[in-house]
C-alpha positions in Angstrom: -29.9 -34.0 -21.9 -31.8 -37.1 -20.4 -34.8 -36.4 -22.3 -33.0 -35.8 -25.6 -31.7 -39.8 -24.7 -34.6 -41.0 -23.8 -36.1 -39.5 -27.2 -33.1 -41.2 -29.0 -33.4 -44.2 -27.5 -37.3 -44.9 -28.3 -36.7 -43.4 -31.9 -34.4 -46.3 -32.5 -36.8 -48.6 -30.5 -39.5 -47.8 -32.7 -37.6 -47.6 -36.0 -36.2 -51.3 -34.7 -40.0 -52.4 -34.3 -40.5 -50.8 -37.6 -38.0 -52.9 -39.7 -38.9 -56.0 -38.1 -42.5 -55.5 -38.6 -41.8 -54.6 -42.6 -39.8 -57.6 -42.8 -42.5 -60.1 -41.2 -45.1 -58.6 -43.5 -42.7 -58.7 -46.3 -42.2 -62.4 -45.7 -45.4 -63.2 -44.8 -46.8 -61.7 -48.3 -44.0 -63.9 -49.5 -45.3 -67.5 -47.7 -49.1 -66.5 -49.6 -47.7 -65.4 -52.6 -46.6 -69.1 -53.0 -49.5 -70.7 -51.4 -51.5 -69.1 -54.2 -48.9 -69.9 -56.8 -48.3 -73.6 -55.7 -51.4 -75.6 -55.3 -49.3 -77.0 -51.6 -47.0 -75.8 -49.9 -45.0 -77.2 -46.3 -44.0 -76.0 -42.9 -40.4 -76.0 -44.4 -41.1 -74.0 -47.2 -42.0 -71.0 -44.3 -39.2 -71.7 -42.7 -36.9 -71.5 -46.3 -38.6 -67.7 -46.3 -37.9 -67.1 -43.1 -41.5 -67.1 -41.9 -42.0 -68.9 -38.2 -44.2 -71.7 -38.7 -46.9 -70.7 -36.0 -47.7 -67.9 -38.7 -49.5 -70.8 -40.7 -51.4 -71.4 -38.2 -52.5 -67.9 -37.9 -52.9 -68.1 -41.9 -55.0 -71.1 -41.1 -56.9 -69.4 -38.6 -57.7 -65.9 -40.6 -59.0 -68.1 -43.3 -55.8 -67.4 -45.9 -54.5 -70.8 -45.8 -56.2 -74.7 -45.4 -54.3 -77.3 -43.9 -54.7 -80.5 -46.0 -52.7 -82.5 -44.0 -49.5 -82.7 -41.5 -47.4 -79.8 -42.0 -49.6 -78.8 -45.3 -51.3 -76.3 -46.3 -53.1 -74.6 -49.9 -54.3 -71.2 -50.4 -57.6 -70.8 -49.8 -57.7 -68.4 -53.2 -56.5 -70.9 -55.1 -58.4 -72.8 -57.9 -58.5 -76.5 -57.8 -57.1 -78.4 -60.4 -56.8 -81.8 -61.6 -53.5 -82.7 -59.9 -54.2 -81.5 -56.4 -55.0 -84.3 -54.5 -51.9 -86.5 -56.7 -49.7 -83.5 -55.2 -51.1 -84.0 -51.7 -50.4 -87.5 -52.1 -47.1 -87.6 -53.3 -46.0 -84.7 -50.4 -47.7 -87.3 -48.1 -45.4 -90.4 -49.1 -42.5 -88.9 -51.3 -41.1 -92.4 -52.3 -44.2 -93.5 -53.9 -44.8 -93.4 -57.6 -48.3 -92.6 -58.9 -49.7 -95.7 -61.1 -52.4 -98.1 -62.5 -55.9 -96.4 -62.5 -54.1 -92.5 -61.1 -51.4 -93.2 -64.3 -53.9 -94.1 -66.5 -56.2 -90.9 -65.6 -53.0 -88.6 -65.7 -52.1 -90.1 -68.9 -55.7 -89.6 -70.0 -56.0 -93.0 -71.4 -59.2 -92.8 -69.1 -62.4 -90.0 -68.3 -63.0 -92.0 -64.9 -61.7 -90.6 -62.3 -60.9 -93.6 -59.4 -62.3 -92.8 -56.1 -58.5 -93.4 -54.6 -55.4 -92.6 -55.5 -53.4 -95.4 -56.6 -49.4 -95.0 -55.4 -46.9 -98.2 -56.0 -44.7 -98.3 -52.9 -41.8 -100.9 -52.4 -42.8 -104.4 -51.2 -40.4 -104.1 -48.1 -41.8 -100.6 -47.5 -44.3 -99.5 -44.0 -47.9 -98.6 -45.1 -48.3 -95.0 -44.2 -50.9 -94.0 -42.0 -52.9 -91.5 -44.4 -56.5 -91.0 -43.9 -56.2 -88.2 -46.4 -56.6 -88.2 -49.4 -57.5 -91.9 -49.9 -54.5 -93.5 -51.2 -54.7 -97.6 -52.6 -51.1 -98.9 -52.3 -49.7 -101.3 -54.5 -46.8 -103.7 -53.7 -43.5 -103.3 -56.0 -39.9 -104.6 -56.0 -36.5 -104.5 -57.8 -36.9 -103.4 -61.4 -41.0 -103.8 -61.6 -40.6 -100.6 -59.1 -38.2 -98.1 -60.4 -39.0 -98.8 -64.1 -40.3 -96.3 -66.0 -40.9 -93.6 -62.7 -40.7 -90.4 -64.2 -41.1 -86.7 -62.7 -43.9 -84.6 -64.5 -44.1 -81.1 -64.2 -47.7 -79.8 -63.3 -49.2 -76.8 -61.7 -48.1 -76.1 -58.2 -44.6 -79.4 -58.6 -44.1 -82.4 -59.9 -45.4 -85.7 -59.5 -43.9 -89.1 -59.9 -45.8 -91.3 -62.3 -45.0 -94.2 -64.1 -44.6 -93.8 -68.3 -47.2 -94.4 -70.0 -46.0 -97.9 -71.4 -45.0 -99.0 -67.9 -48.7 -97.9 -67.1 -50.0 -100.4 -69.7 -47.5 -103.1 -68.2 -48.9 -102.7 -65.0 -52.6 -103.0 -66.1 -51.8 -105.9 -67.3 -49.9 -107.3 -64.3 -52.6 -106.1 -61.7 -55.3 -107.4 -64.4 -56.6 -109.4 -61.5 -57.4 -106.1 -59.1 -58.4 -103.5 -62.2 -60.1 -106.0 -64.9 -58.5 -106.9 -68.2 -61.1 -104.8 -69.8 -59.2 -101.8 -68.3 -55.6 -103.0 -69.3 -57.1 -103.8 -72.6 -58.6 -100.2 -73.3 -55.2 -99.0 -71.8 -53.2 -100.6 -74.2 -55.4 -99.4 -77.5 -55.2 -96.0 -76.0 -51.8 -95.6 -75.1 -51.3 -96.7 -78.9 -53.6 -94.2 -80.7 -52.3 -91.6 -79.2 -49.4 -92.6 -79.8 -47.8 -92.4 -76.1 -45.2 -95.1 -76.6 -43.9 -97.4 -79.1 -43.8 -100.9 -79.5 -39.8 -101.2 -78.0 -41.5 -99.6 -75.6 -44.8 -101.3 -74.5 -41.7 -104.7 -75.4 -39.2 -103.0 -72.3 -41.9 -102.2 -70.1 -43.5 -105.9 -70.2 -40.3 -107.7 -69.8 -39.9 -105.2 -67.0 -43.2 -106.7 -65.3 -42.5 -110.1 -66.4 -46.2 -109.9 -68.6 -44.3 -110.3 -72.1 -45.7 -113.3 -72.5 -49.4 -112.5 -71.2 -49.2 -109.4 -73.8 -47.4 -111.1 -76.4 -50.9 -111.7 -78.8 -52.3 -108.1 -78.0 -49.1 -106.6 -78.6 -49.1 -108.7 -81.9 -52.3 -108.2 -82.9 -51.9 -104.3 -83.2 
């Protein structure tokens, strides 16, 4: 009779194991199913699964997963794209916008690629502490700031960037940091191909008080 227990008892034990095992796996299949699909994911994205977030580490460690920064991580399977390190950036400081020479690469009005990422942040804002990626941050305020911020879909999320007219304004505005060669060749581009129209490249100048620096170019077109 007390074996017959005994045999109960580890049966259940073991199917108990068992189902708690499945589930991990399960879950854990789950956590790299959308590191692969996602080009980043975040410790709380485990723990929206279910999956502790030590078992990133242990990703991490069997070579599954890279961290990229705090509490981020990218499948080591996964291509690289274009907008990875704009994602990485934007998970890094959520409240800033992507703009000038990032905008104008994202809006391919440009086939450089700028050695940082540029983010606009507000003027009142503290500087994050981000040694990775390289991030240039640009002072906003008021209206000049939320203006034209827009969320684009992309592989992996979404990243803030301004429009591409408020990307033009800016150029112009920062003219003095990027060149007004670069605001120039923003503004032409942004028109032939037909990214924005005049009302506008108007709205997003009186936005960055430039209206009247962009009034003859504007004009001229």
């Amino acid at each position: 009779m007390d074996q017959c227990l005994d045999s109960s008892v580890l049966i259940d034990i073991y199917r108990v194991f068992g189902t708690l095992i499945h589930t991990m796996e399960s879950k854990s299949k789950r956590i790299l199913g959308l590191a692969t699909k996602q080009q980043i994911i975040r410790s709380k994205d485990a723990s929206a699964l279910g999956v502790p977030r030590n078992y990133l580490s242990r990703f991490v460690q069997k070579g599954l997963l890279k961290k990229v920064g705090r509490g981020l991580y990218t499948s080591t399977s996964s291509p690289i794209t274009e907008h990875r390190s704009l994602l990485e950036a934007s998970y890094r400081v959520p409240k800033g916008v992507i703009c000038l020479l990032s905008a104008l690469q994202f809006h391919k009005f440009t086939t450089q690629a700028p050695h940082q990422i540029w983010m606009a942040i507000d003027v009142k804002a503290w500087t994050p502490q981000i040694t990775a990626p390289a991030i240039r941050f640009v002072r906003m305020s008021g209206t000049a700031l939320h203006f034209g911020a827009k969320e684009y879909p992309v592989h992996g999320g979404s990243l803030k960037v301004y429009t591409p007219a408020k990307t033009v304004a800016d150029c112009f505005k920062f003219r003095h940091k990027i060149g007004m060669d670069v605001a120039l060749e923003a503004l032409r581009e942004c028109r032939r191909r037909k990214r924005a129209s005049m009302d506008e490249l108007w709205a997003a100048a009186k936005a960055c008080r430039v209206a009247n620096i962009m009034r003859p170019y504007l004009e001229s077109l």
